[in-house]
C-alpha positions, -999 to 999 in steps of 0.1 A, spaced: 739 -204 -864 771 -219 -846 768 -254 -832 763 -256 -797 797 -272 -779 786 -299 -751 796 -299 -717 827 -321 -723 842 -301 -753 838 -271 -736 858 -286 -705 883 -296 -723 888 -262 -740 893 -244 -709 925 -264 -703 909 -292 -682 919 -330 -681 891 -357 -690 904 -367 -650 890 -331 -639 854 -336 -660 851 -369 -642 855 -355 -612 835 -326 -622 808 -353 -629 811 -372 -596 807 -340 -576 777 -330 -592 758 -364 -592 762 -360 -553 750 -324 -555 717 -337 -573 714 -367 -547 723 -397 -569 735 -426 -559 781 -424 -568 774 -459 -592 753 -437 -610 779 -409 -618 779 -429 -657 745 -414 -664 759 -380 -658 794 -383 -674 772 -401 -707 753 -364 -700 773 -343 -698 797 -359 -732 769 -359 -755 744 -326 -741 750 -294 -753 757 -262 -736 724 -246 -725 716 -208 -730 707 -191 -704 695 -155 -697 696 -139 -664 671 -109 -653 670 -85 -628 639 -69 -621 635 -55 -578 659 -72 -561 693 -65 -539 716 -90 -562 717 -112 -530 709 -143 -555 738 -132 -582 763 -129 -555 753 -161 -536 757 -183 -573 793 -168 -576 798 -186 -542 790 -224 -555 813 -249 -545 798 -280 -561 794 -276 -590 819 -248 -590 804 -216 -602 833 -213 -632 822 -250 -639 784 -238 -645 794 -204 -667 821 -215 -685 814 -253 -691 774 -265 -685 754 -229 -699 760 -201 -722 751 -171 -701 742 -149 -730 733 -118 -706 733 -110 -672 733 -75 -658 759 -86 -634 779 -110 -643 786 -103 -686 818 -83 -697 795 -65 -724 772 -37 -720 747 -16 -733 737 -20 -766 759 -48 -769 743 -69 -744 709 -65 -755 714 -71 -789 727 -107 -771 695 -113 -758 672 -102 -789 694 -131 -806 689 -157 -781 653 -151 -784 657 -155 -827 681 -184 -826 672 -205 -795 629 -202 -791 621 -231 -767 655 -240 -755 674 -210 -733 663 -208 -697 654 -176 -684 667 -169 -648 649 -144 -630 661 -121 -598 636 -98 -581 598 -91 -580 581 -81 -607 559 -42 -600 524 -43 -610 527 -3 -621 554 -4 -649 568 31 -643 587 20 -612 611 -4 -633 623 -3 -671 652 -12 -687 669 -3 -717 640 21 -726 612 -10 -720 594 -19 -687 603 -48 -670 572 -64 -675 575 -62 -708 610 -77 -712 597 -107 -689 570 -116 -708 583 -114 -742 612 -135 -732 590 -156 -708 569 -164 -733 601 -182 -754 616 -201 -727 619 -239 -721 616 -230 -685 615 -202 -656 639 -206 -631 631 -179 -604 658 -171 -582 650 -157 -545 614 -152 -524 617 -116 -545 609 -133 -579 593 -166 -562 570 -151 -538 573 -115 -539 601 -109 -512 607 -76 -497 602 -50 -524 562 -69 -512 565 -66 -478 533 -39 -465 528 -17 -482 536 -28 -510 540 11 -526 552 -6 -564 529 -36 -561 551 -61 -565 542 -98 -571 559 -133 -581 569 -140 -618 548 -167 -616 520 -141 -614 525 -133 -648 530 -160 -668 512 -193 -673 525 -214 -706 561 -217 -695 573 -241 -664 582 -219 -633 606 -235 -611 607 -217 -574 639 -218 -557 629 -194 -529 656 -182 -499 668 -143 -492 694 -157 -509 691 -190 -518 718 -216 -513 744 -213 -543 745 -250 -543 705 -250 -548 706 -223 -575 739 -243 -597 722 -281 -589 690 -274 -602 703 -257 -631 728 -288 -635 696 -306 -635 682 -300 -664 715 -299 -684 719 -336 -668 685 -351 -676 673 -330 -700 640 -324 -683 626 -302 -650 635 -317 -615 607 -328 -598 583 -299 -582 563 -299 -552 526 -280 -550 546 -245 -547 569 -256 -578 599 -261 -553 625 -286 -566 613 -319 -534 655 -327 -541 667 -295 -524 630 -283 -505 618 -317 -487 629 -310 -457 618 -285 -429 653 -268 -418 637 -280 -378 637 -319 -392 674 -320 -399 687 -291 -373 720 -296 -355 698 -284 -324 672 -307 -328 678 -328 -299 678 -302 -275 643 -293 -287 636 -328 -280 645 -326 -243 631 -290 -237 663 -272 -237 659 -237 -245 677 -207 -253 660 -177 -233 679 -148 -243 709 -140 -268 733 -140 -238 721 -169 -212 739 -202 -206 714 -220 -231 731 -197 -257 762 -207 -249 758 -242 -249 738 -243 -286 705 -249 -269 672 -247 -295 664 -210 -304 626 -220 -310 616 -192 -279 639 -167 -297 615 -166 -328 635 -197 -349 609 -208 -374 628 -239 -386 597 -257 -376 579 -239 -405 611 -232 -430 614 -258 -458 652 -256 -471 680 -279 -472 705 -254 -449 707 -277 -422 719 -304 -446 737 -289 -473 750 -259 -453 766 -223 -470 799 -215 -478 809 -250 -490 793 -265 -462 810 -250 -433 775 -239 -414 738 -221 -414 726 -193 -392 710 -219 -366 746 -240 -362 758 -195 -358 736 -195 -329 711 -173 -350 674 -181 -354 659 -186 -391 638 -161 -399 619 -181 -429 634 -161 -454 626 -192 -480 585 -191 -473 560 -168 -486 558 -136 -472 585 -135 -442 595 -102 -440 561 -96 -430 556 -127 -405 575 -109 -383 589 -98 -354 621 -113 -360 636 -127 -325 602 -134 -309 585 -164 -306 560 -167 -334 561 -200 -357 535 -226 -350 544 -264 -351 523 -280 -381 500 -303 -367 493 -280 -337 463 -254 -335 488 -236 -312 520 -224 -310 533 -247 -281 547 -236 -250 583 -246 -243 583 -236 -207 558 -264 -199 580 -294 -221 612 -305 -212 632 -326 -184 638 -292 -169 602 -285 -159 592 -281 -125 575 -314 -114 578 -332 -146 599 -365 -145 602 -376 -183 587 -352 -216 586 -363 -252 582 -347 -276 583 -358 -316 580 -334 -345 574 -356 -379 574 -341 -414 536 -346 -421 524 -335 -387 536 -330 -350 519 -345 -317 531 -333 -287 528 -358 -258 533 -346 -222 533 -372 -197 536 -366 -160 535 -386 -130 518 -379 -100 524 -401 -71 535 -427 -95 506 -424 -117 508 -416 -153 489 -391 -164 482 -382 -203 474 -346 -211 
């Protein structure tokens, strides 16, 4: 078996400087969070770690995720394929075919057992005839290659949660990956598609530290999915003062008021978009004056209609009612209102005849 190349050799094949791996290294400790003094840990990483193997699936999905990782910016996507992984097969993204690129996979399975990551794309159907490849059912492919993986990475709500190809009714009974397999770490990065930043940094990760990020209850990365997108929103403070948008093309619109009563569910929708942004960090759909539609949670395409009010603040037993909050009410003097990560209280205070009165 050939030896694996590390990160740095393989750099520095492609033509690169050592000056372009260090700056390689710097940008990616800020992806992952760290602290720029500790950019040694990931150079010394990077130098002496070896390219991982990686295999990338495609069960019932759109190829959203694929073409949202060919989009990363930091790390840069050739970066990831050519330098930190060996993609040893990919529906989309390798040159060979066929045969060819199966035979690539049956060999990763016999040469690296317990050290490729298997990346996964799409749902998983519970009735085998609606998906095979290659001549063998999905299923099957998943589980025998599941089964000899260090760990799962599933890409997208399809694989994470189910996505749309679950969405009522459900005519191929699709379900998670994580529905069928139990021995092997499963690590969720769920979004319709996820950031490319997300998808590259946790990836990045492991190559980096040699072990999983740390996972919430879900088995979300906490680095990239701590946040609800409403807790870091650009809009935020005119939530905060009651400032609505009513409709796509009132004055509220125009002015980037908070699309909360046009059915935004960033009050619900863990995701780092409002910090880390798309395309290189140049916006999200809220800073576009579009609501999220909480494409990264469990079952959004049917929590729906899109565009109408529905999310619930957590800490609430009700969805709260805008038109009553806000300095623009009709007979209220001062509103406050603060939204916390573990919980939301919503204070209204009026005064009457220069009383205050709690409600």
């Amino acid at each position: 078996m050939e030896k694996k190349k590390t990160v740095f050799e393989a750099v520095i094949e492609h033509g690169f400087t050592r000056r372009d791996f260090l700056k390689m290294c710097t940008a990616l400790a800020a992806t992952l969070g760290l602290d720029y003094t500790k950019s040694d840990k990931v150079v010394k990483a990077m130098e002496m770690g070896s390219r991982v193997p990686v295999v990338w699936l495609s069960f019932q999905d759109c190829t959203g995720c694929s073409e949202s990782f060919i989009r990363s910016s930091q790390p840069k996507t050739e970066s990831v394929l050519l330098d930190m992984i060996s993609l040893e097969y990919s529906e989309v993204l390798s040159t060979a075919s066929g045969y060819q690129v199966e035979k690539s996979m049956e060999d990763v399975l016999k040469n690296y057992k317990g050290e490729y990551i298997l990346a996964v794309e799409g749902s998983l159907p519970e009735n085998e005839a609606f998906l095979s490849i290659a001549g063998k059912s999905a299923k099957e492919t998943f589980l025998q290659m599941a089964a000899g993986a260090k760990a799962i990475v599933a890409y997208g709500s399809c694989s994470s949660w189910g996505g749309i190809a679950a969405a009522h009714p459900n005519p191929t009974g699709a379900k998670s990956i994580k529905s069928y397999v139990s021995n092997t770490p499963v690590i969720l990065i769920p979004g319709c598609p996820p950031i490319a930043e997300v998808m590259t940094g946790v990836i990045a990760y492991i190559i980096t530290f040699g072990k999983l990020p740390e996972l919430d209850g879900f088995g979300r990365p906490t680095s990239f999915y701590r946040h609800r997108i409403h807790d870091k929103c650009n809009r935020r403070a005119y939530f905060d003062a009651g400032l609505f948008v009513e409709n796509f093309d009132d004055e509220g619109a125009k002015q980037g008021y908070c699309l909360y009563k046009v059915g935004c569910k960033g009050p619900t929708t863990y995701n780092s978009c409002a910090e880390m942004r798309w395309n290189g960090g140049v916006s999200y759909p809220i800073q576009s004056g579009n609501p999220c539609i909480g494409c990264a949670e469990a079952g959004f395409w049917d929590n729906g209609p899109f565009y109408t009010r529905r999310a619930e603040i957590p800490g609430t037993q009700t969805t709260i009612n805008p038109d009553k909050v806000g300095l623009s009410a009709i007979g209220v003097a001062a509103a406050g209102i603060a939204v916390h990560a573990t919980g939301t209280v919503v204070k209204k205070r009026e005064t009457i005849n220069g009383v205050e009165k709690n409600e």
